[in-house]
C-alpha positions as CSV (number, residue, x, y, z in Angstrom):
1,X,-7.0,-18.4,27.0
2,X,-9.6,-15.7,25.9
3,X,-6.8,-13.1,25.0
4,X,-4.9,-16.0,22.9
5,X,-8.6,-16.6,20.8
6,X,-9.2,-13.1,20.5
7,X,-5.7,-12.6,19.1
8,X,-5.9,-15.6,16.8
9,X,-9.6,-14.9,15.6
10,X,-8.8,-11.3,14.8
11,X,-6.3,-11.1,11.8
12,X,-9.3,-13.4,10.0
13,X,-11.9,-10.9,11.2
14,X,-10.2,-8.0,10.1
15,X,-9.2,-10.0,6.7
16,X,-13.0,-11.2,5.9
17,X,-15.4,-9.2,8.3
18,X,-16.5,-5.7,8.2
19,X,-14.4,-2.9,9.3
20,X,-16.5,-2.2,12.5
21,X,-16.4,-6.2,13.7
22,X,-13.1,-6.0,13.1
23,X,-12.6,-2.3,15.1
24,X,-14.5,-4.1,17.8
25,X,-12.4,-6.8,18.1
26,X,-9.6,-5.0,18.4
27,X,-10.9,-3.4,21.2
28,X,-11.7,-6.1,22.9
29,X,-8.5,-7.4,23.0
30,X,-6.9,-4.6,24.0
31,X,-9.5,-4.0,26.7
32,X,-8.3,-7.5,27.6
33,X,-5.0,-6.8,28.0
34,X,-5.0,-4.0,30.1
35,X,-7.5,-5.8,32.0
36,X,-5.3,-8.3,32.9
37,X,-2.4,-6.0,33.1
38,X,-3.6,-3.7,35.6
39,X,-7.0,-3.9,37.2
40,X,-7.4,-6.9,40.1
41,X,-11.0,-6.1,40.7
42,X,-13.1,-9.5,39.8
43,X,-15.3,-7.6,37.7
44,X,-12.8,-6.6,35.2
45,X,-13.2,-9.2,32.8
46,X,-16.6,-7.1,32.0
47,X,-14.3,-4.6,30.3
48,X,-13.1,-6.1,27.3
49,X,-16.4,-7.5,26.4
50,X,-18.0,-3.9,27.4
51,X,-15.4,-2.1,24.8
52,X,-15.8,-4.5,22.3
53,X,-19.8,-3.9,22.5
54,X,-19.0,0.0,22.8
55,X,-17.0,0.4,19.8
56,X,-19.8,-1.9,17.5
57,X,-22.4,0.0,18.1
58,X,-20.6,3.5,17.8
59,X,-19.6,1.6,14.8
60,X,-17.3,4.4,13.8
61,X,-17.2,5.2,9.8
62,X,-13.2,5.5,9.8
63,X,-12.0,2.2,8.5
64,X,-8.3,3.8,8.5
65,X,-8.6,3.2,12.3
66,X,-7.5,-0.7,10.9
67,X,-4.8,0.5,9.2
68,X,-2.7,1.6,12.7
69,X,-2.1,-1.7,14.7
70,X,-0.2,-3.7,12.1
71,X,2.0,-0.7,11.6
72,X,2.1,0.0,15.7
73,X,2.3,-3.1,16.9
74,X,5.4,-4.1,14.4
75,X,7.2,-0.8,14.8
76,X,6.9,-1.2,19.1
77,X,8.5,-4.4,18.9
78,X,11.3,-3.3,16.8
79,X,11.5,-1.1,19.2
80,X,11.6,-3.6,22.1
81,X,13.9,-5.4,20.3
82,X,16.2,-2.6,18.9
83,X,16.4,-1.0,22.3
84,X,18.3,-3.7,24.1
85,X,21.6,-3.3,21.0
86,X,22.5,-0.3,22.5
87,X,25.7,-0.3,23.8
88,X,25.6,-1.6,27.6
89,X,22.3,-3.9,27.7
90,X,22.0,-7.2,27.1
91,X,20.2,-8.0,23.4
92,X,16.7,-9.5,24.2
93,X,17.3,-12.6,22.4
94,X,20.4,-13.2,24.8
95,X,18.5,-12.8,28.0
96,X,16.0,-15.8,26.6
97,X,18.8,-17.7,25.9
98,X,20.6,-17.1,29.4
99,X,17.4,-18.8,30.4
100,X,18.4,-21.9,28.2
101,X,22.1,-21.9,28.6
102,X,22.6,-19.9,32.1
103,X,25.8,-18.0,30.9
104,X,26.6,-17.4,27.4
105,X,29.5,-18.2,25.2
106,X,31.4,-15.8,23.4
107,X,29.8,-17.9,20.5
108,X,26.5,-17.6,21.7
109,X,26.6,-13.7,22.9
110,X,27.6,-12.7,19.4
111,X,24.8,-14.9,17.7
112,X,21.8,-13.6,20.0
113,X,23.0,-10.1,19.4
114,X,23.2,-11.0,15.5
115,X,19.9,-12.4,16.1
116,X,18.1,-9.5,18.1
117,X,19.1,-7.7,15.0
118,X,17.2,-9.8,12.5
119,X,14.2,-10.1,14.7
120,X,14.2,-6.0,14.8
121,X,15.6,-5.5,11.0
122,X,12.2,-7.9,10.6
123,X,9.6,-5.7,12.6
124,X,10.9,-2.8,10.8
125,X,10.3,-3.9,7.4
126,X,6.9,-5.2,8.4
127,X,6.1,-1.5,9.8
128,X,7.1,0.5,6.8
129,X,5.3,-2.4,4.5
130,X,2.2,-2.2,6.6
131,X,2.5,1.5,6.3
132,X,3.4,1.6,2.4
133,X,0.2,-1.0,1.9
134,X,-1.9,1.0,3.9
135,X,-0.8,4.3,1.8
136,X,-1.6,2.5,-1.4
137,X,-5.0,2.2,-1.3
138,X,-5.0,-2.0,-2.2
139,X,-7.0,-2.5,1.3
140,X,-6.7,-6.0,-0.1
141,X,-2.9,-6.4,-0.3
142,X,-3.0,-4.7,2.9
143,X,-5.2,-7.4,4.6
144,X,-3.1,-10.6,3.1
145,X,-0.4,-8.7,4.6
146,X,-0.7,-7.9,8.0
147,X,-3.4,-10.2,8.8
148,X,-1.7,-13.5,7.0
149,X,1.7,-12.9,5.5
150,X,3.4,-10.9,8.5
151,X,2.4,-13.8,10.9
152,X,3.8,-16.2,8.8
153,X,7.0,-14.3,8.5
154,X,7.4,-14.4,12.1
155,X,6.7,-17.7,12.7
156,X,8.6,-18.8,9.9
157,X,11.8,-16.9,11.3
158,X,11.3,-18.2,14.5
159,X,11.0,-22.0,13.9
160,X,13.5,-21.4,10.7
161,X,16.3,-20.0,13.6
162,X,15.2,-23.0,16.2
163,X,16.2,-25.5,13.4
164,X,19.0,-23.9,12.5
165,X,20.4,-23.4,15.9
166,X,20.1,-27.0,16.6
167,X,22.0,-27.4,13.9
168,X,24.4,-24.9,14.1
169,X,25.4,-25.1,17.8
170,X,24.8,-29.3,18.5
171,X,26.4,-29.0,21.7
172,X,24.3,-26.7,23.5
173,X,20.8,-27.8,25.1
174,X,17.7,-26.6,23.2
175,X,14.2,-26.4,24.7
176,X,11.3,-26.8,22.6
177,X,9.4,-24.0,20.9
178,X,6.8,-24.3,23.3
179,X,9.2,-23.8,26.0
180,X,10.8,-21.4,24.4
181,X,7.4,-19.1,24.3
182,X,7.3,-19.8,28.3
183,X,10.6,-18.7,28.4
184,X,9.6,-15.3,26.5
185,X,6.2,-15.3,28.5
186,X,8.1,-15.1,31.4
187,X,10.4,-12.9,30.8
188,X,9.9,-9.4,31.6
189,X,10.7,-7.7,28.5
190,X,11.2,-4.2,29.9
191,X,14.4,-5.2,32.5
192,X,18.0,-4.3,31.8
């Protein structure tokens, strides 16, 4: 629940804050996920709150350091998505839906790997925007961007494609968006 309110505080943060609250954020989080990701000693939940107090007061004067995740983050999951259209794996979006449907349809298997295609086409532009923005110098055309717009674009395309599934394939079963995120949640993304 922590990582899930440091994630959703930070894009406001790094839109209306200073760039060291925002820097420290950031580090908190990701101090948070590796913490949960690979330490099991009970005092590693004093790590992200430690990094987050570390990089704050080192307050470091390079703002650019903001300019990296939105362009990192979007280009590794283009890359998590693009990786599973190479010939012999199975696209990402059609292992989630195996999860749904058990085996897929001819039907199916050609619109999840159409669909892992938009969702990577759609990481990819928001990389090379995030970069172009960053390059400009318009910090604040930057910050709508990646901290609002980007998010919105991704949820947009993935309750637009729920709805439009439903419609487009009325004979299949469809979980809800919520259980659709478990199904992604518990999924691990780097099989196959």
């Amino acid at each position: 629940m922590l990582g899930l309110g440091l994630f959703v505080a930070y894009p406001a943060v790094a839109h209306f804050g200073r760039p060291a609250t925002a820097l420290a954020l950031l580090a908190t989080l990701a101090a948070y996920i590796v913490a949960s990701l690979c330490f099991r000693h009970p005092l590693r939940w004093l790590v992200p709150p430690a990094a987050g107090v570390a990089v704050f007061v080192a307050s470091p004067p390079v703002a650019w350091l903001l300019f990296v995740p939105p362009i990192v983050i979007n280009a590794m999951l283009a890359w998590l998505f693009g990786r599973t259209l190479v010939h012999g794996r199975v696209p990402l979006i059609a292992r989630f839906a195996e999860i749904e449907q058990g085996t897929l349809s001819a039907e199916l298997a050609i619109y999840t790997r159409t669909l892992t295609w938009l969702w990577t086409l759609l990481f990819i532009a928001a990389a090379l925007l995030s970069f172009a923005l960053a390059m400009s110098g318009h910090r604040d055309a930057w910050s709508l961007f990646t901290n609002f717009i980007n998010y919105l674009l991704v949820a947009a395309l993935f309750l637009g494609e729920f709805a439009y599934r439903r419609r487009r394939f009325p004979n299949y079963r469809h979980h809800s968006p919520l259980q659709l995120l478990r199904n992604v949640r518990g999924t691990n993304l780097f099989e196959r």
